[in-house]
C-alpha positions as CSV (number, residue, x, y, z in Angstrom):
1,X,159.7,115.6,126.0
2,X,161.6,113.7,128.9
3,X,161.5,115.4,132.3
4,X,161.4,113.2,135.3
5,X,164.3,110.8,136.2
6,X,161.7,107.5,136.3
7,X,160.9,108.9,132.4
8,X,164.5,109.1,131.6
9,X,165.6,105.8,133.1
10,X,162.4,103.9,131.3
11,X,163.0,105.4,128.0
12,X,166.8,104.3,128.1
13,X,165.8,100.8,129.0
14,X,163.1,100.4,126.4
15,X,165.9,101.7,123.7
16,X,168.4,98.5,125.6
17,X,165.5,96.3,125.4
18,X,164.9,97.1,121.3
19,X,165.3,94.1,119.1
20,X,167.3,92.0,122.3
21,X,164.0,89.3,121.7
22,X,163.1,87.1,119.3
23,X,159.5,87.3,118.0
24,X,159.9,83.2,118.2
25,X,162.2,81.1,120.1
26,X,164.3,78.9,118.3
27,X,163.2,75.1,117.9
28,X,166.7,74.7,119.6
29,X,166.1,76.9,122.5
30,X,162.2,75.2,122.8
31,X,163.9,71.6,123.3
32,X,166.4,73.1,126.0
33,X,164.8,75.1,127.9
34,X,162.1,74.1,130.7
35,X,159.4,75.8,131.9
36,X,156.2,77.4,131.2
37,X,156.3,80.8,132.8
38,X,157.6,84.6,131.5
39,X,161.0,84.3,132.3
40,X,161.3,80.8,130.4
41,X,159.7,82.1,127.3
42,X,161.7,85.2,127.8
43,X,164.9,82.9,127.9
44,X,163.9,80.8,124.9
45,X,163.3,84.3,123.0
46,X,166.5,86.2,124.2
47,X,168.8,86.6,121.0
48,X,171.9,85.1,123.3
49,X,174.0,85.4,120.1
50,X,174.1,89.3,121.1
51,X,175.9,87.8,124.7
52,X,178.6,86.6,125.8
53,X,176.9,83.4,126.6
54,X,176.1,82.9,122.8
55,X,173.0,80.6,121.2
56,X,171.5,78.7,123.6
57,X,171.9,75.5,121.0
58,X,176.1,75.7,121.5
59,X,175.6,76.0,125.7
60,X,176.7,73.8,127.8
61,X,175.0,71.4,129.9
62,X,175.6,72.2,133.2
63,X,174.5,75.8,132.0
64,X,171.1,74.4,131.0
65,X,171.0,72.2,133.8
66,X,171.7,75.2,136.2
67,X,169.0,77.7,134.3
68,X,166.3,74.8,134.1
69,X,166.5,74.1,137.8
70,X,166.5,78.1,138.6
71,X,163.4,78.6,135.8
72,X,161.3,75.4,137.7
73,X,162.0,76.5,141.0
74,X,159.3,78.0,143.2
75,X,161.5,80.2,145.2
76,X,163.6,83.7,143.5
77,X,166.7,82.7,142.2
78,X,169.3,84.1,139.6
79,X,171.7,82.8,137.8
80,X,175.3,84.6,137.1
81,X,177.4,82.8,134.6
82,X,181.0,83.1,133.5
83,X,183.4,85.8,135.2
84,X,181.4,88.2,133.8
85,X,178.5,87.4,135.6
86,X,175.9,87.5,133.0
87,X,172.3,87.4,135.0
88,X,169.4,84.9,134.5
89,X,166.6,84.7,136.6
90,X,163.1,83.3,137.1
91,X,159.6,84.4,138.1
92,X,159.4,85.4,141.6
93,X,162.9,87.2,141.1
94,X,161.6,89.4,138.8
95,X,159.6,91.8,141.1
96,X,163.3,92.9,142.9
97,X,164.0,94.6,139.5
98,X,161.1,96.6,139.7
99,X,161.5,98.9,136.4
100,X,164.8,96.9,134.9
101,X,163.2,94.3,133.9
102,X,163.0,92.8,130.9
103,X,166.7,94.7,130.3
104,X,168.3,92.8,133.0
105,X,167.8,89.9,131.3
106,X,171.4,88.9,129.7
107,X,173.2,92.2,131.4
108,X,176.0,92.2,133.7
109,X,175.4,92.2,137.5
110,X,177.7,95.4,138.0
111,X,175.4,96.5,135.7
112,X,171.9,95.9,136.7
113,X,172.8,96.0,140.4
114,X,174.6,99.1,140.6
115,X,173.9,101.0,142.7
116,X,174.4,98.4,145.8
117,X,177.2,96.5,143.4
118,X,179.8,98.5,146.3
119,X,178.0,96.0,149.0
120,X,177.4,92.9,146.8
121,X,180.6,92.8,144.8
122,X,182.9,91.4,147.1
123,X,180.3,89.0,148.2
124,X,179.8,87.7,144.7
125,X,183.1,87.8,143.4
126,X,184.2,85.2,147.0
127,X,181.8,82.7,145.6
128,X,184.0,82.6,142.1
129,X,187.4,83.1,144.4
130,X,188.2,81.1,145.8
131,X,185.1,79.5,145.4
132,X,183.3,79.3,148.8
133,X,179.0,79.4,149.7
134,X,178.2,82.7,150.7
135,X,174.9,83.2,152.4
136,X,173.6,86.1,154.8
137,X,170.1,86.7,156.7
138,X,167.5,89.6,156.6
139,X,171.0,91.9,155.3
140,X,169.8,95.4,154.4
141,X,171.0,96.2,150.7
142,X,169.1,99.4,149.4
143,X,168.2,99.1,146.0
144,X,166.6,101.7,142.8
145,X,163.1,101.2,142.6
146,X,160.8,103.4,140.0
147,X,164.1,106.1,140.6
148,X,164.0,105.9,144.4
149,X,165.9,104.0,146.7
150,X,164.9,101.9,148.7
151,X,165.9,100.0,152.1
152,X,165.1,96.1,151.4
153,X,166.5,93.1,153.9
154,X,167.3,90.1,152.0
155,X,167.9,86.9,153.3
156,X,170.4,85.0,150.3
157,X,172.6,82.3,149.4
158,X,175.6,82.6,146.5
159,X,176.4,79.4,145.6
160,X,179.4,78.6,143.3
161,X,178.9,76.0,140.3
162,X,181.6,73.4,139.1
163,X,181.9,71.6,135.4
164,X,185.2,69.7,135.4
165,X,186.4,71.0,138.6
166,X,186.3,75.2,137.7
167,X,183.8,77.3,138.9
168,X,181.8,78.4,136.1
169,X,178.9,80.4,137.7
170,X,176.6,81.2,140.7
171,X,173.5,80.1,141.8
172,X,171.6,82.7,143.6
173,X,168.7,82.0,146.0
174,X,167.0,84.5,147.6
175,X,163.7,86.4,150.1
176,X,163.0,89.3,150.0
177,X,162.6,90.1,154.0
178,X,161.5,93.5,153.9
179,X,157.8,92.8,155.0
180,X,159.2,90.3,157.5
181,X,161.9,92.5,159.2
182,X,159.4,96.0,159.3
183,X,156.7,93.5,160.8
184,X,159.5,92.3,163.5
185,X,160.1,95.8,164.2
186,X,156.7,97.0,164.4
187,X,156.0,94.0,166.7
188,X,159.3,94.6,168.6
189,X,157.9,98.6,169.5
190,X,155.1,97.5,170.5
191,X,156.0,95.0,172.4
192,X,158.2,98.3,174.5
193,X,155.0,100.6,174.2
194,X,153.3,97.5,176.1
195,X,155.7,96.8,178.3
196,X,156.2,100.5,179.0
197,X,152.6,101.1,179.6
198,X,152.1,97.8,182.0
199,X,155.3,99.6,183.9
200,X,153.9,102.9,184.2
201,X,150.4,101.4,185.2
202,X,152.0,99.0,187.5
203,X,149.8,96.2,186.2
204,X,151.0,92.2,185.7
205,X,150.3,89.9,183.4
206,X,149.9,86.3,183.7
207,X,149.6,83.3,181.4
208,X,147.8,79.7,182.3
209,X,149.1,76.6,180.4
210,X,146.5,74.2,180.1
211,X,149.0,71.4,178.9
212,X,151.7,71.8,181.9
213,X,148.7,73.1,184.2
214,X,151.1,75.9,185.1
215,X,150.4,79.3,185.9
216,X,153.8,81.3,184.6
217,X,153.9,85.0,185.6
218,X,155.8,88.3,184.8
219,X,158.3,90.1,187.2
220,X,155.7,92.8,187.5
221,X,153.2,90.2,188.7
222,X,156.0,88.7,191.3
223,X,156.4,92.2,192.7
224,X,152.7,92.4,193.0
225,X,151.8,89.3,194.8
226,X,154.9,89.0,196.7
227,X,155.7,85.0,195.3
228,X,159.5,84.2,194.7
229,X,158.7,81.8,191.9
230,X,157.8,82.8,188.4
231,X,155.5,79.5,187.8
232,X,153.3,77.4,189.2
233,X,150.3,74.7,190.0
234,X,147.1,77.1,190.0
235,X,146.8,75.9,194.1
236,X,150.4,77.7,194.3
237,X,148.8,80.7,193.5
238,X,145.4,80.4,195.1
239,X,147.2,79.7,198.3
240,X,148.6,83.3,198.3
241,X,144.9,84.4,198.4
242,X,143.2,85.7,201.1
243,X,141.4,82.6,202.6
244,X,138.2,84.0,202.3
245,X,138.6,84.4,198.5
246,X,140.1,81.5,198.0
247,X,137.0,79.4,196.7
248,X,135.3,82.2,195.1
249,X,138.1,83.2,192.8
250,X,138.8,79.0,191.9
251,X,135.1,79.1,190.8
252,X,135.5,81.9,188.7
253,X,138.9,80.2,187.2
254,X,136.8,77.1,186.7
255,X,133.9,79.1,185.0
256,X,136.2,80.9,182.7
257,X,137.7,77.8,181.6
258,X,134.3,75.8,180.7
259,X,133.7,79.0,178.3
260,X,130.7,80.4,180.9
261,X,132.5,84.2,181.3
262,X,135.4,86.0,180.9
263,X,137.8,86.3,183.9
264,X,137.3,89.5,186.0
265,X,137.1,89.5,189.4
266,X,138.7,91.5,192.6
267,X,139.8,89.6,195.5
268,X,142.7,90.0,198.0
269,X,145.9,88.5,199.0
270,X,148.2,88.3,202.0
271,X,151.5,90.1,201.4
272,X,154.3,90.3,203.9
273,X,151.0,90.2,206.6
274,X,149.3,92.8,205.1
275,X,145.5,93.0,203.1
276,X,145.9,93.7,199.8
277,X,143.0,94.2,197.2
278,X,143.5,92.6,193.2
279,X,141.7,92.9,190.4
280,X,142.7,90.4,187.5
281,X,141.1,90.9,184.1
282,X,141.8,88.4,180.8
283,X,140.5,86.2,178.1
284,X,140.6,82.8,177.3
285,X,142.0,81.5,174.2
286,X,141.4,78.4,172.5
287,X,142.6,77.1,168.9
288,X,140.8,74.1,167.3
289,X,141.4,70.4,169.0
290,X,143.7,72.3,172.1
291,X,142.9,73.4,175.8
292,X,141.9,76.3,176.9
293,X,144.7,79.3,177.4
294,X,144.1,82.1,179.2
295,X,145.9,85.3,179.7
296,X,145.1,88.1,182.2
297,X,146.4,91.2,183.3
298,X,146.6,91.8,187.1
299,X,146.2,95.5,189.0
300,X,146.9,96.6,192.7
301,X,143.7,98.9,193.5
302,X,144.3,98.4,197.7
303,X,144.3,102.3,197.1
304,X,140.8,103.0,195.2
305,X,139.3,100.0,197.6
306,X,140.1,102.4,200.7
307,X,138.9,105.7,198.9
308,X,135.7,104.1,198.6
309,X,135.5,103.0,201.5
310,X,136.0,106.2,202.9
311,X,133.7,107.7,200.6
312,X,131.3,104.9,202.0
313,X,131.7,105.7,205.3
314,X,130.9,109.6,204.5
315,X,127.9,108.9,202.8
316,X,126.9,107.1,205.9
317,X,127.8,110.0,208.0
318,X,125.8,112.3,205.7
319,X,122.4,109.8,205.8
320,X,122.8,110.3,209.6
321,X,123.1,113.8,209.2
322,X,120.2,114.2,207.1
323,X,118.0,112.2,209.5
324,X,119.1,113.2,212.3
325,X,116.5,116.0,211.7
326,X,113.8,113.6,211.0
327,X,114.6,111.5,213.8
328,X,114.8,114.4,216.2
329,X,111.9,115.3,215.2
330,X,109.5,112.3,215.7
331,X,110.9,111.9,219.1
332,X,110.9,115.6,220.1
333,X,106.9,115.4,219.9
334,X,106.1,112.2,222.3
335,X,108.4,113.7,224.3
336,X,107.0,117.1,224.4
337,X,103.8,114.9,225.2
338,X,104.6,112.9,228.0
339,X,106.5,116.3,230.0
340,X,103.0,117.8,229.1
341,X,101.5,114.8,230.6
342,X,103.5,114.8,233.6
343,X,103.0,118.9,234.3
344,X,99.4,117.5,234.5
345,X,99.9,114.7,236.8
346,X,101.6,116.7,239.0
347,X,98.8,119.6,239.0
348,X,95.5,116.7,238.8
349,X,93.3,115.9,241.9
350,X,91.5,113.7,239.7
351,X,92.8,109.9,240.0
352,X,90.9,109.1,237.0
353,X,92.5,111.6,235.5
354,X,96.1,111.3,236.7
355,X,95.6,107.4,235.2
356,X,94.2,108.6,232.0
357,X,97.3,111.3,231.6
358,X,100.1,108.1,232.5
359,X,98.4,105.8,229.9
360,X,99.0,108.2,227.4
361,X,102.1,108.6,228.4
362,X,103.0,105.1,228.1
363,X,102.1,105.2,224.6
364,X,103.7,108.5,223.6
365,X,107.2,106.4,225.5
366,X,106.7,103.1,223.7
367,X,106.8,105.4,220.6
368,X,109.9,106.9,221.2
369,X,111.4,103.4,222.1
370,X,110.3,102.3,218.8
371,X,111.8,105.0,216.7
372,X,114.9,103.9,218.7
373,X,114.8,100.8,217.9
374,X,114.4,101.4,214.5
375,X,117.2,103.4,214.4
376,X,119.5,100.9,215.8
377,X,118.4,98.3,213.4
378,X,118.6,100.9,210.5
379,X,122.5,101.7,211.6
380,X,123.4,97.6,213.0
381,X,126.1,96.5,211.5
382,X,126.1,93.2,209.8
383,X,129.7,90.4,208.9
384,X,127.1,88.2,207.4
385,X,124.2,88.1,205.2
386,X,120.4,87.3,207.3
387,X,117.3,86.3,206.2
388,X,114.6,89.8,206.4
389,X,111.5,90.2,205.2
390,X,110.6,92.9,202.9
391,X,107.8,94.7,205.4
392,X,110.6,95.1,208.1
393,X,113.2,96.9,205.5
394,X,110.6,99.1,204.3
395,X,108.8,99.7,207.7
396,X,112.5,100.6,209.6
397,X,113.7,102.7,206.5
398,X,109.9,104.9,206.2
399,X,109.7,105.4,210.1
400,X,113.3,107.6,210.0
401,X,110.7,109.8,207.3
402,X,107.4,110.2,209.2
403,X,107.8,113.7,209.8
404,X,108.7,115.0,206.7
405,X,105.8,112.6,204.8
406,X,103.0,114.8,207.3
407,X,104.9,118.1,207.0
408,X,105.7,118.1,202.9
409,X,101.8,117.3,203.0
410,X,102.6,113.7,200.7
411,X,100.2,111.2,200.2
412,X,101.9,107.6,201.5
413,X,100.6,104.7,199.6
414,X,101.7,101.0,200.1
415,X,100.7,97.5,198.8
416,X,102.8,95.1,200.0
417,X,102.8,91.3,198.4
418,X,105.9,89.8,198.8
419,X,105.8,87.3,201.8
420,X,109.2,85.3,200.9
421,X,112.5,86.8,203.0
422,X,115.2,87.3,201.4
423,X,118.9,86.9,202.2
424,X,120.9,90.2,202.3
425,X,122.8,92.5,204.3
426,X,119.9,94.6,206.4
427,X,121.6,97.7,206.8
428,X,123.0,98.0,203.9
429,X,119.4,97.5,202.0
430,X,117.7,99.8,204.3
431,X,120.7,102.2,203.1
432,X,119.3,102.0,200.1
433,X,116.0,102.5,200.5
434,X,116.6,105.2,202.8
435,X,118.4,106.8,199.6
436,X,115.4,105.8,197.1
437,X,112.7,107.2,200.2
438,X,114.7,110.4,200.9
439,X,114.9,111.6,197.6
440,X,111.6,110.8,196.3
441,X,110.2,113.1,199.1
442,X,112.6,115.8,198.1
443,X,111.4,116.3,194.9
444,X,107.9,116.5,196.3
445,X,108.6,119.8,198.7
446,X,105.0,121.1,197.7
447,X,103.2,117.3,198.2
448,X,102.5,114.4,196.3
449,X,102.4,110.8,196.1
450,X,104.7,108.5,197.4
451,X,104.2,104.8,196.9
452,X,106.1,101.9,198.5
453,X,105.3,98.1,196.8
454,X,106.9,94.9,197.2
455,X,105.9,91.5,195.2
456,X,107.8,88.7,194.5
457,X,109.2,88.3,190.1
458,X,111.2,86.0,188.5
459,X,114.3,88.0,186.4
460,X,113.9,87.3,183.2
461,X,117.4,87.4,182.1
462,X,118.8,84.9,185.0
463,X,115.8,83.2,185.6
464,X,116.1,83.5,189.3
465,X,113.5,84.5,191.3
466,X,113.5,87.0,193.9
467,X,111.6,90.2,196.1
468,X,111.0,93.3,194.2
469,X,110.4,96.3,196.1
470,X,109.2,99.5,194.2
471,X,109.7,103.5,195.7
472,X,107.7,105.9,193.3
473,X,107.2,109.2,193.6
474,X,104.8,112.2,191.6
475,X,107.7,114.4,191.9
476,X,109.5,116.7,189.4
477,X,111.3,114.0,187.7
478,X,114.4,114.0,185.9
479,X,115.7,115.5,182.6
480,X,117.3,113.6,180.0
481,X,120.8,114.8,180.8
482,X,120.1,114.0,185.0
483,X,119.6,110.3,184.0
484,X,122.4,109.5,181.8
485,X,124.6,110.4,185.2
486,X,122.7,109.9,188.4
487,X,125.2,107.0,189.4
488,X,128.0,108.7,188.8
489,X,130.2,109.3,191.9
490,X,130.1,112.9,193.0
491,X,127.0,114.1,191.1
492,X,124.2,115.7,192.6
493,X,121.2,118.3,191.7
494,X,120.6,119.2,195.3
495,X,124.0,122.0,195.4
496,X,125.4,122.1,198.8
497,X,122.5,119.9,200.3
498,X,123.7,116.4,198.3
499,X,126.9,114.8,198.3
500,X,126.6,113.4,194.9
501,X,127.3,109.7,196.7
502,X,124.0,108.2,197.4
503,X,122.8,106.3,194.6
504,X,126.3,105.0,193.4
505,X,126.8,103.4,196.7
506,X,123.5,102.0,196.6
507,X,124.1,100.7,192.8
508,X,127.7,99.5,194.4
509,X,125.3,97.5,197.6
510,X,122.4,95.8,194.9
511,X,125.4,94.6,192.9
512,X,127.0,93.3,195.3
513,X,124.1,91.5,196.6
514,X,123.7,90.2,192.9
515,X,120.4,91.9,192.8
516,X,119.4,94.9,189.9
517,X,118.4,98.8,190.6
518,X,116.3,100.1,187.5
519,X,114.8,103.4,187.5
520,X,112.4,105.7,184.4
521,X,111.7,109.4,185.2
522,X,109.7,111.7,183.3
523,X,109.7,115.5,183.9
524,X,107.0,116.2,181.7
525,X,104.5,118.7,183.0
526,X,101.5,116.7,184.8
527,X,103.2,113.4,184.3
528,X,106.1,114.1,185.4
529,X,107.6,111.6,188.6
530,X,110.1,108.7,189.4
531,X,109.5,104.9,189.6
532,X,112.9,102.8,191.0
533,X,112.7,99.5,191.0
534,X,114.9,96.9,193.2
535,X,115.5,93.5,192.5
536,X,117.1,91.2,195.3
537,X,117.5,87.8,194.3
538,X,116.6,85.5,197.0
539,X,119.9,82.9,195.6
540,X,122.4,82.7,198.4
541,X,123.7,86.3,198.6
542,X,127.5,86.9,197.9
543,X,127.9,90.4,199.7
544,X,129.7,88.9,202.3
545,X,132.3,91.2,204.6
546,X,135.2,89.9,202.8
547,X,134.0,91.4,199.7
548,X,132.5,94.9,200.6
């Protein structure tokens, strides 16, 4: 029994469809119609005698002229003949009927069409009166397929057809643009949701054009960079640079072009007089035989560049902090010594004494000068990277950590190799070994090894040689979950005593400096312990001022 409407509509068709096809096609209809696919055996079979078109043996020629050019073409068409608009149509039309095919075949086109005849009719019927083209462009006209409507854009032409000067039917090309228009619109939302995202993110976009040489830009980008003009020569747009980072970010462009890298890199620009900070991040492009494109999108982070500087600048408050004791320390006992030494002087009778008692106190002086010294050097603030040699960077960043090596009862082992200087930043680097230093001797409170190396390695990726210096300790080591996250900003094991800063600023200095920090911990009972590794390429260093 018959229950759904698809069922109903089917079953009705296939009783239509009953005994409307030969189970041979005429010899007649074999020598007039073309064509070798399903619609022009379909034709050649139809009984036309059952039509108002009659045999195909008494039609006309222009009839079987138009049909033969609508079977052979590559593209959907239909034919409608006479004033009562009796459909033909070939191969790739077929799929718009969905379910009415083969019925359509021979039927009206009020009849197969419907339910959109209301918006086609008048269409149709202008192409037989008074006999003018028709055509329309991705026009939605919702049509029955498998008992549903559906919304379908087509893109058609009706075309009125003359024999002896009367319009005797309609050829009907047409697309299907349904795909084409929902792909539009899906590329036209996203396009919004793009440009909707960039605007909320306040990011640019720009675009290089190898062929014009032109760098063309988006109104966000203008607003960013402060430039009146949408295009330009790359040199127009490197000259807004900061001067400083003018050179650096051409040789990055260049690089990115000859296929070396991608394009990311921060740098800064002069607007209205005032320091900005950029970072620009894109691809390059390129399609066979043609240039290379590239496209990158452009962000103001001026704001996170000062937050981390501040956050710099109060990690270095809290490494002076924490050495400040240290320091204190190793000065308050020479200077305990020489006022000793001087109570004696005073109270002696004994020249040979009194000489004894100042040469000692010479020494226990020249000790504190040196620990002064050291601690200037430690804190000196360099513009420009120097030449140092590993023995100084290590020796100024252990002497701030005398004290605490003899009180925490640890074992200070070093073997030092390296005899090549490297180019760097000094304070920074002894930042950083005063970072790997302090906390290897905090996770030895109760004693323990700590060992300080330096030797000279070529980097196996790069290929670039440089000074490796080493800070192990036999501490407690790290769990599993400590090591996925000690560079993150902000994280720390030591509570109120850490400010969670150290070693991401020091990761933030060895980059900068082109160089690697590598680490392995175990926490393993009785091998448990921490080995860091620096690697400081001794390459011209790029942590210049400009760029910290």
């Amino acid at each position: 029994m018959l229950g759904t409407l698809r069922e109903i509509e089917e079953h009705g068709i296939a009783v239509q469809v009953k005994g409307r096809f030969l189970p041979e096609a005429p010899e007649a209809a074999r020598n007039v119609v073309q064509g070798s696919g399903e619609m022009a055996d379909l034709v050649r079979r139809m009984d036309w005698s059952r039509t108002p078109l009659g045999p195909i043996a008494k039609w006309s020629e222009t009839l079987v002229a138009a049909v033969n050019l609508m079977l052979l073409s590559p593209f959907a068409g239909a034919v409608y003949w006479s004033s009562d608009l009796i459909l033909l149509y070939n191969d790739h039309y077929r799929p718009f009927l969905a379910q009415k095919h083969p019925w359509a075949l021979g039927c009206t086109g009020p009849e197969v069409w419907a339910e959109a005849w209301e918006q086609i009719g008048d269409p149709i019927r202008s192409a037989f009166h008074p006999g003018k083209s028709v055509s329309a462009r991705a026009e939605k006209i919702p049509i029955l397929v498998d008992g549903v409507m559906q919304d379908r854009w087509w893109t058609y032409g009706l075309n009125p057809i003359f024999e002896s000067g009367n319009i005797v039917g309609i050829a009907n090309p047409v697309v299907d643009d349904t795909a084409a228009v929902i792909a539009e619109r899906e590329l036209r939302r996203s396009r919004e949701e793009f440009e909707m995202g960039m605007e909320a993110a306040s990011l640019g976009m720009w675009h290089y054009n190898p062929e014009t040489r032109q760098v063309i830009a988006d109104d966000r980008m203008h607003r960013i960079v402060g430039s009146p003009k949408p295009n330009g020569e790359v040199a127009y747009w490197l000259n807004l640079l900061h001067p400083e980072d003018q050179e650096r970010v051409a040789e990055h462009f260049r690089g990115v072009l000859a296929g070396k890298h991608d394009y990311d890199i921060e740098y800064r620009i002069l607007r209205d007089g005032e320091v900005r900070w950029l970072r620009s991040k894109g691809k390059a492009s390129q399609a066979a035989d043609s240039p290379q494109e590239l496209f990158a999108i452009v962000e103001d982070v001026t704001e996170r560049k000062l937050a981390e500087t501040a956050l710099r600048q109060n990690e270095k408050l809290a490494a002076v902090g924490r050495l400040a004791a240290s320091i204190a320390h190793e000065i308050n006992n020479p200077l305990e010594s020489v006022t000793n030494l001087l109570y004696l002087i005073q109270n002696s009778d004994s020249m040979e004494d009194v000489r004894t008692y100042v040469t000692t106190a010479e020494r226990e002086l020249r000790r504190v000068s040196l620990i002064a010294n050291q601690t200037l050097r430690f804190h000196k603030q360099q513009t420009r990277p120097a030449m140092a040699f590993c023995y100084d960077l290590i020796g100024d960043s252990l002497a701030m950590f005398q004290g605490r090596v003899v009180n925490n009862g640890v074992t200070l082992e070093k073997r030092k190799r390296a005899e090549h200087p490297v180019e760097c930043l000094g304070g920074e680097i002894r930042q950083v070994l005063n970072n790997l230093i302090g906390n290897a001797l905090d996770a030895m409170p109760k004693g323990g090894r700590l060992l300080l190396r330096s030797r000279e390695q070529v980097d196996p990726v790069t290929g670039e040689r440089g000074l490796v210096m080493t800070v192990a300790d036999t501490g407690t080591g790290m769990s599993p979950q400590v090591k996925e996250r000690i560079f993150d900003a902000f994280y720390t094991t030591k509570g109120m005593g850490g400010t969670g800063l150290g070693l991401w600023i020091s990761s933030e200095i060895v980059a900068r400096h082109r160089g690697k920090l590598r680490f392995r911990s175990s926490d393993r009972p009785g091998k448990s312990g921490t080995v860091f590794t620096l690697f400081l390429p001794f390459g011209t260093c790029s942590a210049t001022s400009g760029q910290r």
